[in-house]
PLY file of the C-alpha trace (Angstrom):
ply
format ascii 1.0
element vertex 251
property float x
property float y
property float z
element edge 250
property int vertex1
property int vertex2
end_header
11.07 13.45 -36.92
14.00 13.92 -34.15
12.75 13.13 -31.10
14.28 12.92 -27.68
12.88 11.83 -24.06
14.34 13.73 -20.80
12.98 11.09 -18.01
14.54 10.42 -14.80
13.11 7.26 -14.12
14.84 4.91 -17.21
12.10 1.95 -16.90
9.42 5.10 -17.77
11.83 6.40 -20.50
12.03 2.86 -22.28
8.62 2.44 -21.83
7.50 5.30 -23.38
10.51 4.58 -26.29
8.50 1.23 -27.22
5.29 3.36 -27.10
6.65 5.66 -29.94
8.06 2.97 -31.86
4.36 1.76 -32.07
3.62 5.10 -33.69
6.30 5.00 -36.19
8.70 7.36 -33.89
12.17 7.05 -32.84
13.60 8.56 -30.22
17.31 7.57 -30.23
18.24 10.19 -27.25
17.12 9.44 -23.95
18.43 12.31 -20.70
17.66 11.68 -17.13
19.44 14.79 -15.59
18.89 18.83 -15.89
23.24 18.55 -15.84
22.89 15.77 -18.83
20.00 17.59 -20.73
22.22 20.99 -20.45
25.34 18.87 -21.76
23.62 17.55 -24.92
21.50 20.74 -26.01
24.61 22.70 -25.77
26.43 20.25 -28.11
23.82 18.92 -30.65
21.17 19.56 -33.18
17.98 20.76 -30.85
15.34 17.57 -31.66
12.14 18.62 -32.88
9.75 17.10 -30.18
10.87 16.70 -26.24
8.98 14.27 -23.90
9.89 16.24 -21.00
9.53 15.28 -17.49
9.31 17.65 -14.73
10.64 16.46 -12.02
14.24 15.21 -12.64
16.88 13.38 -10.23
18.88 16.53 -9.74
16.38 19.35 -10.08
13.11 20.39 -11.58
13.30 20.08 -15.42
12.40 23.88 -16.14
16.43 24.12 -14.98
17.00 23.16 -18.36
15.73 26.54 -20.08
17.56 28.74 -17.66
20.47 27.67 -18.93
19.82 27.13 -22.54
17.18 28.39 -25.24
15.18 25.25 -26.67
13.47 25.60 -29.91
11.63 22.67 -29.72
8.22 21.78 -29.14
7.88 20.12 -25.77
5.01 17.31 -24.29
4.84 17.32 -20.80
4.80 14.05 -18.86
3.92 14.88 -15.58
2.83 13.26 -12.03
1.73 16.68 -10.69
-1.58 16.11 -11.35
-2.99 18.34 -8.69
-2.32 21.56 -9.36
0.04 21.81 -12.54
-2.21 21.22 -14.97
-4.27 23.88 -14.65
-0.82 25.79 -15.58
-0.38 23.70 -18.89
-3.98 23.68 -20.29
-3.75 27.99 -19.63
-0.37 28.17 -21.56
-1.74 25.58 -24.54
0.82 23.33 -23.39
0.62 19.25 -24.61
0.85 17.29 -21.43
0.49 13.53 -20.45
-0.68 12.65 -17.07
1.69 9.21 -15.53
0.67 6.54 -16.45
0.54 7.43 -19.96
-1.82 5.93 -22.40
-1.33 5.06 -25.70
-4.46 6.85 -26.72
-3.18 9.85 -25.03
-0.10 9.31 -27.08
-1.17 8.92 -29.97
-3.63 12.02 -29.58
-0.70 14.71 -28.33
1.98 13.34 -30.82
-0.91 13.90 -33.75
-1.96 17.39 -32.20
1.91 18.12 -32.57
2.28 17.07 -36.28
-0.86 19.52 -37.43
1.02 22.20 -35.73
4.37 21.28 -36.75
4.95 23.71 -40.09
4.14 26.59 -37.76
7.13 25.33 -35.74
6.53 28.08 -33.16
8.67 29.22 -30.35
8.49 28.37 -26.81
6.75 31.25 -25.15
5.93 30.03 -21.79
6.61 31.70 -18.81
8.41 28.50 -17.02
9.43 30.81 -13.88
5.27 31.31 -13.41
4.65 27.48 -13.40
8.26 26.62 -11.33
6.64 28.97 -8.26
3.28 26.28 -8.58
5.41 23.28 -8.72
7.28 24.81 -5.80
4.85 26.74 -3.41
1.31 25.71 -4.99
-1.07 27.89 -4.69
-3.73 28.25 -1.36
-6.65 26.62 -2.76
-10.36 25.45 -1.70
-10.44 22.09 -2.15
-13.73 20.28 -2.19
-15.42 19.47 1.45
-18.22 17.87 0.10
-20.01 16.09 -2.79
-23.82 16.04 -3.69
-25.16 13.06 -5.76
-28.83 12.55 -6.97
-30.48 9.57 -5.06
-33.71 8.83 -7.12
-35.50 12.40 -6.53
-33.76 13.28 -3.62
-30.16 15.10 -3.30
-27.65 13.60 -0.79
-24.43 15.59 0.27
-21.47 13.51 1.04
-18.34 14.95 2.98
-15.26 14.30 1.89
-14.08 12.27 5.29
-16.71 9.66 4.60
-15.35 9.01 1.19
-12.85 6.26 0.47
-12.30 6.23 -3.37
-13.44 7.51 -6.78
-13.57 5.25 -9.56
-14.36 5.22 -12.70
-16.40 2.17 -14.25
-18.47 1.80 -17.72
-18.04 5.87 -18.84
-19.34 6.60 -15.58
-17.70 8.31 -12.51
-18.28 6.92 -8.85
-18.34 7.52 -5.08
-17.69 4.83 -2.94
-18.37 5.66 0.85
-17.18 4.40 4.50
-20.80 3.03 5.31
-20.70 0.70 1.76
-22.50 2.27 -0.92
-21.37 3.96 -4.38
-23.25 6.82 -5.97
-23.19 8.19 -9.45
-20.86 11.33 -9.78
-21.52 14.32 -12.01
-17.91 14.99 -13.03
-14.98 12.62 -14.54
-11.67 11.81 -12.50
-10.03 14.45 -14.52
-11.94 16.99 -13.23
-11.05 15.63 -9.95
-7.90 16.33 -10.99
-7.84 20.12 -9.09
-10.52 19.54 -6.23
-9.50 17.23 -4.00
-6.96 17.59 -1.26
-3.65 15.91 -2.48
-2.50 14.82 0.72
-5.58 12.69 1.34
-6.39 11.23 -2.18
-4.02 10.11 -4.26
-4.87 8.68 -8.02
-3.13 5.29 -8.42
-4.17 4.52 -11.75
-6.38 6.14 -14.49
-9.16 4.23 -13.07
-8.81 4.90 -9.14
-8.22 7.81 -6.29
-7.84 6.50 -2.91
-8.00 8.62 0.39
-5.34 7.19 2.65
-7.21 7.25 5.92
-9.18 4.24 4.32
-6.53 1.85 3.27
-6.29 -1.03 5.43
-3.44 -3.10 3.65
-1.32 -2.99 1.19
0.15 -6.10 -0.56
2.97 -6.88 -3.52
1.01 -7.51 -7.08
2.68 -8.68 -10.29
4.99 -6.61 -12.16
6.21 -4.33 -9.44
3.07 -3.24 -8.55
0.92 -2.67 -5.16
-2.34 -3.80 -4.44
-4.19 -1.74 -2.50
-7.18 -3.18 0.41
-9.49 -0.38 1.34
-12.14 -0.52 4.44
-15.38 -1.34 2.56
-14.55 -1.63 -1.01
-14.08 -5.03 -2.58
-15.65 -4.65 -5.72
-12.31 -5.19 -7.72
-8.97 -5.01 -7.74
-7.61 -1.73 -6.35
-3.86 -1.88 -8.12
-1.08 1.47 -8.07
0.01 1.50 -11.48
3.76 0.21 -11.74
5.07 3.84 -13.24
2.80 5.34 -9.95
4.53 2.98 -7.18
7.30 5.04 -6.31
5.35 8.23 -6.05
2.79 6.23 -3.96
5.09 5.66 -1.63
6.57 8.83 -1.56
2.88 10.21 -0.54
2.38 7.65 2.14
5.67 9.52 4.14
0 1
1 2
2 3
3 4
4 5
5 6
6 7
7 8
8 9
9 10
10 11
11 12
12 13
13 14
14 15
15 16
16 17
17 18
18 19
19 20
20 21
21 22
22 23
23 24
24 25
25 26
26 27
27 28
28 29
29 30
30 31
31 32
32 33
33 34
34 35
35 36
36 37
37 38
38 39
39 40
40 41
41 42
42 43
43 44
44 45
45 46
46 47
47 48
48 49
49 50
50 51
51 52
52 53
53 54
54 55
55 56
56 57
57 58
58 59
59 60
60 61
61 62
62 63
63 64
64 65
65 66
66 67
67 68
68 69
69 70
70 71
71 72
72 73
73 74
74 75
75 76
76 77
77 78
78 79
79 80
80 81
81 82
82 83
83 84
84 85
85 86
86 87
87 88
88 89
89 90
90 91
91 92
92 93
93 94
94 95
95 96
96 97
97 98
98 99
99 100
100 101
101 102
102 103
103 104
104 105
105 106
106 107
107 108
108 109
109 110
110 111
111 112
112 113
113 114
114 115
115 116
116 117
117 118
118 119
119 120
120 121
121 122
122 123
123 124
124 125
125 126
126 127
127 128
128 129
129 130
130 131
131 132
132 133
133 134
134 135
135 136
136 137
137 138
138 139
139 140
140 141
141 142
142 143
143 144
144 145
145 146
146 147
147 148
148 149
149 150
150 151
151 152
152 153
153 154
154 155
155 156
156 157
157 158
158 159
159 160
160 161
161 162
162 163
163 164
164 165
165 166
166 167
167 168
168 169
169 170
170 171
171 172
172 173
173 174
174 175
175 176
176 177
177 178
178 179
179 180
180 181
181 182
182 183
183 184
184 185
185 186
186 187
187 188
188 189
189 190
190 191
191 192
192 193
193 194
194 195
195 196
196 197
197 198
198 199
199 200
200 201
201 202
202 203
203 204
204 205
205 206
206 207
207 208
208 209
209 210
210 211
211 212
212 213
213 214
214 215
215 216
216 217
217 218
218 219
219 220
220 221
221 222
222 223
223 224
224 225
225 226
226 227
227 228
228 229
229 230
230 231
231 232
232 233
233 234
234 235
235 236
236 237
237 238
238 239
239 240
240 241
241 242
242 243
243 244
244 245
245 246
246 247
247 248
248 249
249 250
């Protein structure tokens, strides 16, 4: 199989090289730019698979099919977890969310192989998903969350929360005053209902809401660790592939 990655950030790209090589895939090619992506397609052999990220250093990565027709089947790797997805999952597009995980991997590179004979065309509407990637959508985000407290129902607004975590299959509420309740939902979900300039998700594991970090200190391997108000419970860490984005959503 010919694969190639299109990746900006060339730590992510040769991370997610070793993490095909672990499923028996090479991909020889790696493109950081919409100019270098345009260069290559326009004077090689289109690949068969594209890990294609969205965001690029000179431009968003849809750019690329403006200027050129690729006949390739394409996974998204994508940071715009709060209102792209919705796009992808309408348009039956593959997608990874940053950090990828091999699991993930390994799932969307096997969903591509089944479908690979049909080797079918492209067909989505990339201006329709540029204008949400560009001028999201006005959307209701969530203002509140009700839990189930033995028989009773408690409602908990969103300003008293500080993170959502996810611990033993199970999806949690931690609050200002101290205490963590049960959630109905997964962090996925969570994905498209909370306001993405006050949460953030830092790692598969953790969203934080930035009015309740306290401090934030240098971890091992590039990464931040993260001291909230209350919580304490474990290690709040920003994935390494998540640290510059962090930051970006501090400013």
């Amino acid at each position: 199989m010919n694969v190639i990655i299109i990746e900006d950030e060339k730590p992510s790209a040769r991370r997610l090289q070793r993490m095909l090589q672990s499923l028996d895939l090479e991909a020889q090619v790696m493109l950081h730019s919409v100019e270098e992506s345009i260069n290559w397609f326009q004077n090689n052999p289109h690949p068969d698979l594209i890990f294609l990220d969205i965001q690029l250093s000179d431009g968003l990565s849809f750019e690329i099919f403006e200027a050129i027709e690729i006949k390739s089947a394409i996974i998204f790797t994508t940071a715009y977890d709060e209102y792209a997805l919705q796009a992808f999952k309408l348009n039956s597009i593959d997608y990874l969310l940053k950090p990828i995980d091999d699991d993930d991997l390994a799932t969307a590179v096997k969903k591509y192989q089944e479908r690979a004979p049909q080797k079918q065309a492209v067909t989505l509407d990339f201006n329709d998903i540029k204008k949400l990637l560009i001028n999201p959508l006005d959307r209701e985000y969530k203002k509140r969350f009700s839990v189930k407290v033995g028989q009773h129902l408690k409602l908990i607004n969103i300003d008293e929360i500080e993170c959502f975590y996810s611990e033993n299959k199970g999806t949690y509420v931690h609050t200002a005053e101290g205490r963590n309740y049960l959630l109905d939902t997964t962090l996925d979900n969570l994905e498209n209902e909370l306001e993405p300039n006050t949460f953030f998700r830092i790692n598969r594991k953790f969203f934080v809401n930035i009015n309740a970090i306290k401090d934030m200190v240098s971890y091992t391997n590039s990464r931040l660790q993260i001291k909230l108000n209350s919580y304490n419970e474990q290690d709040v860490i920003v994935a390494r592939e998540r640290v510059k984005d962090f930051k970006n959503w501090l400013e």
